[in-house]
N, C-alpha and C positions, 0 to 999 in steps of 0.2 A: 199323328201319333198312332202308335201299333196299338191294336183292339187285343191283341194276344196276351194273356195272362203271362205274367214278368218270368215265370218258369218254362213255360216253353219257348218263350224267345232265346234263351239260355239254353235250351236243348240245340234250338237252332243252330246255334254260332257254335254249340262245342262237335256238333255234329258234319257244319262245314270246314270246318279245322282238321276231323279226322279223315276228311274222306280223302283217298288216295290218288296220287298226283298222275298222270298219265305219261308215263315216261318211254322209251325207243332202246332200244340194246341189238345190236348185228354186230359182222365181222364184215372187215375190209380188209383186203391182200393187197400187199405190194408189190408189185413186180417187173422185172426189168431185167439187161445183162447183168454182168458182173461189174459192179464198182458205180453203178449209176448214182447211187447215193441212199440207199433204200433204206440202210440202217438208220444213218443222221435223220433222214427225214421223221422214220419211227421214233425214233429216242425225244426228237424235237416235238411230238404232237403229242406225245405220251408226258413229257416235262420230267421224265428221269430215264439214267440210261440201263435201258432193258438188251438193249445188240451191241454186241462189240462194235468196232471201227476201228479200217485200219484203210492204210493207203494198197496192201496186195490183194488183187483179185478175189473172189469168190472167198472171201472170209465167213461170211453165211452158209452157215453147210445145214442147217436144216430150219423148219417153221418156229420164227420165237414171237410170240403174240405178250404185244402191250397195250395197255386198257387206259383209255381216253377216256377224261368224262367233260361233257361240253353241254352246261343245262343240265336239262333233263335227258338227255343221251348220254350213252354210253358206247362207246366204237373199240372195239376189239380189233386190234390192229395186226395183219399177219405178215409180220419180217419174213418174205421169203429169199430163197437160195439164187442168185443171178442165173438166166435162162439161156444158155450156148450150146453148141455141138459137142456134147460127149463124146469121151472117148475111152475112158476107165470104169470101171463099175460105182467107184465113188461120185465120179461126174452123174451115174444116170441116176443115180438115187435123188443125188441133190436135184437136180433137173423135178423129178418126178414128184420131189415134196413140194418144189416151187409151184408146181400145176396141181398137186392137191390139194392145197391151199386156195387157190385162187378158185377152185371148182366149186368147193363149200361155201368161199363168200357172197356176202347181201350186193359188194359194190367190188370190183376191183380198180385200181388205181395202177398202170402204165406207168414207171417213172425213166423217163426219157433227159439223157443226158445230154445235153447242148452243146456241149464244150467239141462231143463227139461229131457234130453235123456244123464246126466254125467253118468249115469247106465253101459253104454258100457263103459266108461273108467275107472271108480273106481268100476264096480258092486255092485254100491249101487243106493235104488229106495224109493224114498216118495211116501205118498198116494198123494201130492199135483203134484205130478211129474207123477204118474199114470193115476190123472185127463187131465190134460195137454197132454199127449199123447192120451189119450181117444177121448178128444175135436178135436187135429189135424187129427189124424186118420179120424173124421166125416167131416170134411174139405175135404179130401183126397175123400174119396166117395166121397163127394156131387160133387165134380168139374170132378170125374170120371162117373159120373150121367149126367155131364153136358155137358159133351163134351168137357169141354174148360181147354186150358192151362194155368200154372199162373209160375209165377216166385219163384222159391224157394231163400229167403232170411234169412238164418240160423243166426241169431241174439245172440249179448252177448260173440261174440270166444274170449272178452279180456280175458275171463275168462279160456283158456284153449289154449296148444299148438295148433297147426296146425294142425300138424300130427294127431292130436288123435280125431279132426274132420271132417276128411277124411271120415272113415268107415259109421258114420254118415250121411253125405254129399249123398254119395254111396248109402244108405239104403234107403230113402228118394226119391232120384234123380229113383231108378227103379219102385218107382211107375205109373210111366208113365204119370203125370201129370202135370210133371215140361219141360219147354220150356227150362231154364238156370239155373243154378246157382251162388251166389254171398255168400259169407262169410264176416259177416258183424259185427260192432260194434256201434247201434243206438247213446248209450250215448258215446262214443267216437268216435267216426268219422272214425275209420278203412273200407274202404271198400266200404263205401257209398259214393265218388265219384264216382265210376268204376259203380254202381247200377244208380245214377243219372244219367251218361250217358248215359249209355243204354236204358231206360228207355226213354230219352228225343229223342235220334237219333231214336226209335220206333213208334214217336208220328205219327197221321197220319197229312198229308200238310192239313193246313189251316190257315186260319186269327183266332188271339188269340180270345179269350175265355170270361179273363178280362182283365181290362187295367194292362200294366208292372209292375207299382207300389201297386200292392194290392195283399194282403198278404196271404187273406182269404176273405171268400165265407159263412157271416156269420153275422145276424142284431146284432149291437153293441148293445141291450137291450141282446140277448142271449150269446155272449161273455162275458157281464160285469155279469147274474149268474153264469156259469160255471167256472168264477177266483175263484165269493165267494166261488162257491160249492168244488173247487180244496183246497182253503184256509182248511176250516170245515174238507175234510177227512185227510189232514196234520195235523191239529191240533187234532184231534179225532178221527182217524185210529181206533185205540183199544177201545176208549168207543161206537162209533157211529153206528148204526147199518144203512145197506144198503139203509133201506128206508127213504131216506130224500133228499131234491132238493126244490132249490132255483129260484124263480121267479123274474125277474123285472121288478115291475108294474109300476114306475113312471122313466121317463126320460124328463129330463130341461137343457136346455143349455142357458146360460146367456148372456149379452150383453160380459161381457167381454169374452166369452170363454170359462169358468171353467162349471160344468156339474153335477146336483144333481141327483143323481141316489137312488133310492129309493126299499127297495128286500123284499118279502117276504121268511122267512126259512121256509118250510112243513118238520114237522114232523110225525112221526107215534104216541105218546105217550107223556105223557106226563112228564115222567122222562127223555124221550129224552131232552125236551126242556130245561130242568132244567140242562143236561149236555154240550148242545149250549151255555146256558149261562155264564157257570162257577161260579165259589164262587163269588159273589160281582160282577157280570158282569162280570168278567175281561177275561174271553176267547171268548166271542162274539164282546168285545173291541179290542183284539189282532186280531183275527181273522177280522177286518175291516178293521185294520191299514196295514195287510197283502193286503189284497184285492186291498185296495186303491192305496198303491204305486205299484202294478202290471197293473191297470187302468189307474193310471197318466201316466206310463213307455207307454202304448202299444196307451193310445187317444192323448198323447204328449199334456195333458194340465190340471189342476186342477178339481180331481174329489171332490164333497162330496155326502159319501157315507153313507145314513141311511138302517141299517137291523130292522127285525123284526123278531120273530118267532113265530109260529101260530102251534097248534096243528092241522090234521088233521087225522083222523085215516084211512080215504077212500083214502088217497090222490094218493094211487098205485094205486086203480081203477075206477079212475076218469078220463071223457073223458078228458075234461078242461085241467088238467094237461099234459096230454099227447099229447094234442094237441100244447100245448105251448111250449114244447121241440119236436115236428115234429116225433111223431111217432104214427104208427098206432093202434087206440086203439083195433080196430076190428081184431085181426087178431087169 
């Protein structure tokens, strides 16, 4: 029995009760070419979706960071832009946010697409599959340029035994630039607990970042264009062409809660516009009704959602624009 009088044993315990937990908070950057899977992966470690996803290329045009909390860590996640050879001013921004992102972070993460290197197991090779390796390869220099290690995350192995991305794994891993490796499955979850660990047991000690409950690191005017603009290339993939992006100029939030959101579409053209709208409107109506119940779902309360479409033919090189999705137009 404790010799300590019965009120400071009660100091005791109310004072180990409050003493403060020692908890980890960084940023981790994702990066990779275009289409690797960067977003699903972010969306999937985060447990809600913060990045659009779609099946056409470089749908990520700038840094969208989602907040992981695993324990006592907290990992700040950086959806970056796919890493390839510019050729337009909008290519080098996105490029250049993809690499400021990964500069700033505590850990970066390599997400390397498998499906793109099946060549070694069936010796067969696409030009799209060429590109792909072209782009990681420049990834591979740049971070051998840099000094710095990233994490090799070989993405999509539902699609292929084990074994036979081994050699892969191997080929990769002696570049000398990879700190670990992880084999992993973004859109099915194979793998990416064992990544999230690590990942978070990495973080460096400090007080969080954001508060627990928040999901994303991101003005809900820029979230709600980014569903429409996700909506547009789901629904327009094959007619649409890359240069188009979505504005939201007016945001209201009512006495009761529910939320008029108001967007402009920038087009290049003017047959563009005419194929936003569809025959009789009916594909810029679907594509609202898409939008909106992804709004309702993620602001948890009554959106109404007016679009518009506007020709613009400058609209790629335009500072305005550029600035309005945070990226650098000067670069």
């Amino acid at each position: 029995m404790s010799d300590k009088p019965e009120e400071y044993e009660k100091e005791d315990i109310e004072a180990s009760l409050q003493e403060p937990r020692e908890t980890r908070a960084g940023f981790v950057a994702v990066i990779g070419s275009p289409n690797a899977g960067k977003s699903t992966l972010v969306n999937r470690l985060v447990g809600a979706k913060v990045s659009i996803v779609t099946h056409k290329v470089q749908t990520t045009r700038f840094q969208v960071r989602g907040v992981m909390m695993r324990g006592d860590a907290q990992v700040v996640l950086v959806d970056t832009p796919g890493i390839f050879a510019p050729k337009h001013r909008l290519d080098r921004a996105m490029v250049k946010s993809a690499w400021d992102g990964a500069e700033g972070a505590d850990q970066i993460i390599h997400l390397v697409d498998a499906s793109s290197r099946s060549h070694k197991i069936d010796d067969k090779v696409t030009g799209a599959d060429k590109k792909t390796i072209i782009d990681d390869q420049r990834i591979i220099d740049d971070l051998k340029a840099s000094g710095r290690k990233a994490i090799l995350a070989l993405n999509k192995i539902d699609l292929f035994d084990r074994e036979d991305l081994i050699p892969i794994s191997k080929e990769l891993f002696n570049e000398g630039v990879y700190s670990d490796v992880f084999m992993i499955s973004g859109l099915r979850g194979g793998g990416v607990r064992q990544l999230a660990d690590h990942i978070a047991g990495n973080m460096p000690v400090g007080p969080f970042l954001f508060p627990e409950d928040q999901a994303a690191d991101m003005p809900s005017r820029l979230l709600a264009a980014e569903v429409t603009r996700e909506k547009l290339m789901l629904r327009l993939h094959e007619e649409l062409p890359y240069q188009m992006t979505v504005e939201t100029e007016n945001w209201e939030r009512f006495k009761d809660g529910s939320i008029r959101v108001d967007q402009i579409i920038y087009v290049a053209r003017e047959g563009h516009r005419k194929i936003v709208l569809g025959k009789g409107g009916r594909a810029i109506k679907d594509i609202g009704q898409q939008a909106r119940k992804d709004l309702q779902e993620i602001f948890e309360t009554p959106i109404h959602l007016f679009t518009r479409v506007k020709v613009s033919e400058k609209w790629a090189e335009s500072r305005e624009r550029f600035s309005a999705i945070g990226l650098d137009f000067d670069v």
